[in-house]
C-alpha positions as CSV (number, residue, x, y, z in Angstrom):
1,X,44.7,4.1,-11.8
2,X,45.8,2.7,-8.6
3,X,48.3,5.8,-8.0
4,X,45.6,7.6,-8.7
5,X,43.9,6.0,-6.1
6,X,46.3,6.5,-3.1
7,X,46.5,10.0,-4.0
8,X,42.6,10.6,-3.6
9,X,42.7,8.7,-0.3
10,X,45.4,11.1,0.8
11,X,43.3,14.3,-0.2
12,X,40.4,11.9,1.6
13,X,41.7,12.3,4.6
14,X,43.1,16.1,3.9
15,X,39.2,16.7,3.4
16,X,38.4,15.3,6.9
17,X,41.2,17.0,8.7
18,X,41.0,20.8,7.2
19,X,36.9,20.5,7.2
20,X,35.7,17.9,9.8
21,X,33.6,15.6,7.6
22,X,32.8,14.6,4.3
23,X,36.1,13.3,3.0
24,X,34.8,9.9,3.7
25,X,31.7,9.4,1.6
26,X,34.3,9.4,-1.6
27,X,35.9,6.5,-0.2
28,X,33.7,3.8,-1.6
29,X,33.6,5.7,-5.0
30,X,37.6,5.5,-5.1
31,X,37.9,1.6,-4.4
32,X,35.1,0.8,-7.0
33,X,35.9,3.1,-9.9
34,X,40.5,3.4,-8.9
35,X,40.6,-0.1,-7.8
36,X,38.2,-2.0,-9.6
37,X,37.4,-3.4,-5.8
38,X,33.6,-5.1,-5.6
39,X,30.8,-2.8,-4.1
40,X,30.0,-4.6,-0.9
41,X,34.3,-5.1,-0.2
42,X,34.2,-1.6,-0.7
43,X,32.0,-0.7,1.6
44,X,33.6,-3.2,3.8
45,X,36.6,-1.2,3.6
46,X,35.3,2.3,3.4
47,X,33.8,1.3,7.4
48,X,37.7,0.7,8.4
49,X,38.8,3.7,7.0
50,X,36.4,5.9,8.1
51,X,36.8,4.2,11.7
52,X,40.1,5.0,11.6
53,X,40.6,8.2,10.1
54,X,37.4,9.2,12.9
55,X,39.3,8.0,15.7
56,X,42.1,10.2,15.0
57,X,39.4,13.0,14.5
58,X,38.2,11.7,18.1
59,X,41.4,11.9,19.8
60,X,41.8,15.2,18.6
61,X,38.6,16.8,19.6
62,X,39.3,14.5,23.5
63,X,42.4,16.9,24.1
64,X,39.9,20.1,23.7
65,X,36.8,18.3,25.5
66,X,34.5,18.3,22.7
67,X,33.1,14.6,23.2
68,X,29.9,14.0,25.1
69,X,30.8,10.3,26.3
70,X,27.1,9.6,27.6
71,X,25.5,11.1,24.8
72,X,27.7,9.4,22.4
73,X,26.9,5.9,23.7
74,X,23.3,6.4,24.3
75,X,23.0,7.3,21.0
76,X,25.7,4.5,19.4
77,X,24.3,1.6,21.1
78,X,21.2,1.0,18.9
79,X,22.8,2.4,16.1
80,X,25.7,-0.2,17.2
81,X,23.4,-3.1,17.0
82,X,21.8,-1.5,13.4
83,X,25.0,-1.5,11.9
84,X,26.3,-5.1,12.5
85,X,23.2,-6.8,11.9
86,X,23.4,-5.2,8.3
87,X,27.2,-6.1,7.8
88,X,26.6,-9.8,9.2
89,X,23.2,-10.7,8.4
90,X,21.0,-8.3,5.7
91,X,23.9,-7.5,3.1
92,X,24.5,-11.1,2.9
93,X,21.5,-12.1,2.0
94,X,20.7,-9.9,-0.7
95,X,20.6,-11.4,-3.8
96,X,22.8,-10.6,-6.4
97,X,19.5,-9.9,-8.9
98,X,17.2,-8.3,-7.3
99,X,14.7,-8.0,-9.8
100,X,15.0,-7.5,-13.4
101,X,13.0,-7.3,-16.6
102,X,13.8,-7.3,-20.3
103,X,15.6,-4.3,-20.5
104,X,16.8,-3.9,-17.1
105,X,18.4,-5.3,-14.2
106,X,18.4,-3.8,-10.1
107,X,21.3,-5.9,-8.7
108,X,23.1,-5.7,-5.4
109,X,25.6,-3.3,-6.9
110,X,22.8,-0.7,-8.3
111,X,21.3,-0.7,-4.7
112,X,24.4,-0.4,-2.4
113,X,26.3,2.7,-4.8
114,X,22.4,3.7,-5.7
115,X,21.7,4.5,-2.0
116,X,25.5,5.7,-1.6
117,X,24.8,8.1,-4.6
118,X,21.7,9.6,-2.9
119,X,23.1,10.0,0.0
120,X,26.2,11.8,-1.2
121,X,24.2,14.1,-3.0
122,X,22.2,14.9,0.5
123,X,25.6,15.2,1.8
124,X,27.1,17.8,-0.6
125,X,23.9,19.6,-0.6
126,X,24.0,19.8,3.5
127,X,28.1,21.3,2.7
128,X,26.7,23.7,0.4
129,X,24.2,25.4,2.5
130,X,25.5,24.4,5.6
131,X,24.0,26.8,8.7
132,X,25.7,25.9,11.8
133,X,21.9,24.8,13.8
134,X,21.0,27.5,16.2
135,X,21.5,26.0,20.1
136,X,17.9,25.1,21.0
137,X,16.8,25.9,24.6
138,X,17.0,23.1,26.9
139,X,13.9,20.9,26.6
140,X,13.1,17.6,27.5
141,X,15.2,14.7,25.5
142,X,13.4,12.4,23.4
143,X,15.2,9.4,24.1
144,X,12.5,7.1,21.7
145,X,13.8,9.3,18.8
146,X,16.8,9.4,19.5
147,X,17.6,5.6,19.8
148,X,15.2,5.1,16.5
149,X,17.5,8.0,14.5
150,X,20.4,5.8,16.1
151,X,18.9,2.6,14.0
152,X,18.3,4.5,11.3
153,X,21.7,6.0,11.0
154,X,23.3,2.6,11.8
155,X,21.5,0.8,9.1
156,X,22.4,3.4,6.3
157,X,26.1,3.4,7.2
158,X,26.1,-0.9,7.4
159,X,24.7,-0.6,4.2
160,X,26.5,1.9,2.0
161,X,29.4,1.9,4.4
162,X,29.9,6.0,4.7
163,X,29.9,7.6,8.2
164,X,26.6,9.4,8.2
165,X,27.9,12.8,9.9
166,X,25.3,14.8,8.4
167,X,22.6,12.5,9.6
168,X,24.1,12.8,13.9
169,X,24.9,15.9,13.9
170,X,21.5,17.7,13.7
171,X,20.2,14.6,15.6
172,X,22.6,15.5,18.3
173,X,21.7,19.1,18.5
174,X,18.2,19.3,18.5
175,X,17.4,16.1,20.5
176,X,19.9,16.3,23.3
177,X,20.8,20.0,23.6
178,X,24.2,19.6,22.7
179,X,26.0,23.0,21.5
180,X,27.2,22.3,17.8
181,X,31.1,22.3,18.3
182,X,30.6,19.4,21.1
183,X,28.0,17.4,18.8
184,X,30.8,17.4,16.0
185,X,33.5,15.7,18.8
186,X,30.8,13.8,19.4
187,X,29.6,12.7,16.2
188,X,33.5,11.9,15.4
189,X,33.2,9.3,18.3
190,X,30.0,7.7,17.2
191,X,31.0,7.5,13.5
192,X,34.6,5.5,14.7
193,X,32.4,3.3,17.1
194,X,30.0,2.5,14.3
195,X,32.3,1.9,11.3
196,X,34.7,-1.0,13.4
197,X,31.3,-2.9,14.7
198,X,30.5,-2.8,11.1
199,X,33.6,-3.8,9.5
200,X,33.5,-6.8,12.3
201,X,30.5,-8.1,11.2
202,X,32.2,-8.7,7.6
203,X,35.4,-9.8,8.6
204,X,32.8,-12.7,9.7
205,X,32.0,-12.9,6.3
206,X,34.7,-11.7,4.0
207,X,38.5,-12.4,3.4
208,X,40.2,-9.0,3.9
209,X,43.7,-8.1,2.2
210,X,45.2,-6.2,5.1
211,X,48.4,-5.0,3.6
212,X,46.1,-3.5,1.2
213,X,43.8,-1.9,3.9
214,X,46.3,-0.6,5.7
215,X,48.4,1.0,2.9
216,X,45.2,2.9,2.0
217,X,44.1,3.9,5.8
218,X,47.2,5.5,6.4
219,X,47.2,7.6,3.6
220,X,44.1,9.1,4.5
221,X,45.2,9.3,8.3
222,X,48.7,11.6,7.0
223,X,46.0,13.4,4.7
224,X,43.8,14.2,8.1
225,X,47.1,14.9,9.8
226,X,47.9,17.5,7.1
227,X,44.1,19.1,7.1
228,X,44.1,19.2,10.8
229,X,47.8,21.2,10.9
230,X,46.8,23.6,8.1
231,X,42.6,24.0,8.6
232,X,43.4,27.5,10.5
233,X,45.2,29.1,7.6
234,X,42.4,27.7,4.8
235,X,39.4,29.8,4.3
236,X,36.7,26.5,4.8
237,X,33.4,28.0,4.2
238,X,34.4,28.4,0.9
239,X,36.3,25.1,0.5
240,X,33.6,23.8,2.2
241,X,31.5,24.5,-0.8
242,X,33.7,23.5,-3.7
243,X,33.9,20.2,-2.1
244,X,30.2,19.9,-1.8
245,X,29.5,21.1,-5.3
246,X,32.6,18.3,-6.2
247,X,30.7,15.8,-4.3
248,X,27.2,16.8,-5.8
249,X,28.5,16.1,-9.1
250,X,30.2,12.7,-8.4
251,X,26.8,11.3,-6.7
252,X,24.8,12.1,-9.7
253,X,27.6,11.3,-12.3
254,X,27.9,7.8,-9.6
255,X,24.1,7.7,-10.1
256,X,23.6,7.6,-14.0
257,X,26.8,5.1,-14.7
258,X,24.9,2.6,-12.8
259,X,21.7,2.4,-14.2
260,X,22.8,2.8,-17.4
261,X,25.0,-0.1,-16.7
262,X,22.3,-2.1,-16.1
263,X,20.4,-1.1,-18.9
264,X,20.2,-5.2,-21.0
């Protein structure tokens, strides 16, 4: 299982590379189910390697001047402060019942790969139809909206421990004007910023095995390597939605096992 599990890592990070998101919301599937690795040290982990496998993406997209650098930090900065007062403070103190009756139990686990399942299934549905958001004519920025989508978005990635692409993107575009290609590169920055303030909140918390940890980051870094070198020659709308119909099916397969786990 755990060969198994370095090889999904790698074709994580192929995912990333060859279409520019989504690879990462199956990392906290593959350390629960391939590693038998706790939900909230998965998560934990899931932040590093997104962080990690982002910056790459980040670096990347600097050398063709796709990152906003102000927008990026005036959105990150709330979303900053979201994210590592989940990791240190809110996941913590969650109790491992939650509530529970005769029949059935809502634990920590249910509600941390619950919300992760949900969200991966708004995530493959966003790959399946994915439009590319029309450039909206310059307007005035809502900076209130912006910085309380930052919180929002920081909050959900402390707590599930995905990057939340599919959340800044369309944030980006229609609430600061940013063309779509430069919200991506920008989005890339925000997700790596996000995911190591998060993973430094439980490092406060948690003992991390970093041989481990870094054995699995850099397979999914050579696997972003690979899908960045061969994402000209691979037809991606289409791949685009196998992987999204893949990921569609893992959230609500993700979704089922747990509560029925939970079932007394």
């Amino acid at each position: 299982m755990e060969i198994l599990g370095y090889i999904s890592l790698f074709f994580v990070g192929l995912a990333l590379g060859t279409l520019g998101g989504g690879g990462s919301i199956l990392s906290v599937p593959i350390l629960v189910y391939l590693f038998s690795i706790d939900a909230v040290m998965a998560s934990a982990y899931s932040l590093f390697i997104v962080g990690t496998t982002s910056l790459v993406g980040t670096l990347l997209k600097c050398h063709t001047q796709m990152v906003n650098l102000k927008t990026g930090l005036l959105f990150g900065l709330p979303s900053i402060l979201a994210i590592f007062s989940t990791r240190k403070w809110f996941i913590p103190s969650v109790p491992d019942i939650l509530w529970q009756t005769s029949t059935f139990q809502f634990t920590k686990r249910v509600l941390i790969l619950g919300v992760f399942a949900l969200l991966m299934v708004l995530a493959a549905l966003a790959m399946i139809h994915k439009k590319e958001p029309a450039e909206r004519s310059s307007h005035q920025i809502n900076y209130t909206l912006l910085m309380l989508w930052g919180i929002l978005t920081g909050f959900l990635t402390g707590l599930v421990g995905a990057g939340g692409g599919f959340l800044i993107i369309p944030a980006l575009v229609y609430l600061t004007n940013l063309p779509f290609k430069t919200a991506v590169g920008t989005t890339l920055l925000i997700i790596t910023i996000n995911s190591y303030i998060g993973f430094l909140g439980d490092i406060m918390n948690y003992t991390v095995n970093w041989q481990f940890l870094l054995t699995i980051t850099t397979m999914a870094i050579i696997g972003i390597l690979v899908g960045s070198r061969t994402a000209k020659s691979i037809p991606t709308q289409a791949l685009q939605k196998s992987f999204g119909w893949f990921v569609l099916m893992m959230g609500t397969c993700i979704l089922i096992r747990e509560i029925c786990l939970q079932v007394i």
